[in-house]
C-alpha positions, 0 to 999 in steps of 0.5 A: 452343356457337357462341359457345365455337367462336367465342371459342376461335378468336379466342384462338387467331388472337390467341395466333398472331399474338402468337407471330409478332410475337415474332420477325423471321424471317417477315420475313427474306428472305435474308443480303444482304452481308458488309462488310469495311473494306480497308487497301488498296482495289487489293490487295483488289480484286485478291484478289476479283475479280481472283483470285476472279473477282467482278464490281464492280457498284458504285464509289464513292467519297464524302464525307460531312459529320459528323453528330451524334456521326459524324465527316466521313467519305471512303471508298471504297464498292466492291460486288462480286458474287460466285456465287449474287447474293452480294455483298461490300462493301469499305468503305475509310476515308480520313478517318478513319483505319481502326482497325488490330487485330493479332487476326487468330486464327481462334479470335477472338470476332467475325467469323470467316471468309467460306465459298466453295464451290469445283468442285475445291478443289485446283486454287483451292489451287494458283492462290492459293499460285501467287499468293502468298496466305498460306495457313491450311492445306492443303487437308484432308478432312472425312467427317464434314461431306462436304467438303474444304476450306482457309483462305486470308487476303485481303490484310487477314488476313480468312480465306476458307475453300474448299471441296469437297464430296464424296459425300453432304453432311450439313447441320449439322443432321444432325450 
């Protein structure tokens, strides 16, 4: 009996350990950035951290030599911080000439927008437009999510969305 205790614990400690080497989320810890590439490193800047209020934490620019099937590459390499440790790269390409693409839809396939939760979206809606941001929309109620929110472009035509919650916030879970 001993043995069968025995054995169907090992197949069970075996079959979870397997289980668990099937997937990396044990060993995430957190989303630790979001890298854009900028046409223009000053209007950028100006958008997050001047109007948006991040800080740089890291400025660099560099020259690496071609490796294998990656070309010579110059850039300028900024981090920024922003609330709650996260932080946003700015990657600005000198050599070789960053890829311009006229999708700016919000309904592409890729990246879509960075979210901002913001203390009164109003008031982040009247400073922007004052600052001649372009705006997707205006700010707009959702009771179903519990905020309210609106899209504004950087200076690249990546949307940024902010947004206020109110009452009692649903988890996309809850939907």
């Amino acid at each position: 009996m001993r043995k069968i205790v025995i054995s169907i614990f090992v197949l069970f400690f075996v079959a979870t350990c397997c289980a668990a080497t099937n997937t990396i989320k044990p060993y995430i810890k957190s989303i630790n950035h979001t890298c854009l590439i900028v046409s223009n490193m000053d209007k950028t800047l100006h958008f997050y951290r001047d109007l948006l209020g991040f800080k740089v934490i890291y400025d660099k620019s560099e020259n690496d030599p071609a490796k294998g099937k990656q070309p010579a590459l110059k850039l300028r390499n900024i981090v920024l911080m922003g609330p709650n440790h996260y932080k946003l790269e700015l990657d600005q390409f000198i050599e070789p000439k960053p890829i311009f693409s006229k999708s700016h839809s919000i309904f592409k396939v890729g990246y879509n927008h960075i979210g901002i939760e913001v203390t009164n979206v109003d008031k982040v809606y009247q400073l922007l437009t004052k600052n001649h941001v372009k705006t997707y929309s205006k700010p707009q109620s959702s009771k179903k999510m519990g905020y309210r929110f609106f899209f504004a472009k950087d200076p690249d035509g990546n949307y940024v969305e902010f947004l206020q919650h109110f009452g009692k916030t649903k988890d996309f879970m809850e939907l």
